[in-house]
C-alpha positions, 0 to 999 in steps of 0.5 A: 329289686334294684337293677344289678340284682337283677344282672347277678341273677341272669348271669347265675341263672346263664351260669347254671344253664351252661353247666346243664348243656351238653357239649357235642365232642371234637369228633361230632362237631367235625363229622357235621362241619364235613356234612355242611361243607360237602351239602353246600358244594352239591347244592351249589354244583346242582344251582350252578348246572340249573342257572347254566341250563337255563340261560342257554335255553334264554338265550336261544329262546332270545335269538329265536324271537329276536331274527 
């Protein structure tokens, strides 16, 4: 089989494929971007405050040792 009979088939078979899938709606897609978006400021508030904490506690550690 020579190789554009082969591109044709993949791309019918990419084709017949994408007709199969079910799309989420505008709805859907916006709810769960909500979701993310809302997920990625807790997660970076809840590392922000974690990364804070523990460098005082370095910090002090340091000055403890260090006099």
């Amino acid at each position: 089989m020579p190789w554009y009979q082969r591109w044709l088939k993949f791309l019918g078979e990419v084709k017949a494929e994408l007709r199969r899938t079910t799309w989420p709606s505008r709805v859907e897609v916006r709810n769960t971007t909500v979701v993310v978006i809302v997920t990625l400021f807790i997660f970076a508030a809840f590392l922000g405050v974690v990364d804070l904490a523990l460098g005082t506690l370095l910090n002090r550690l340091l000055l403890y040792f260090t006099r």
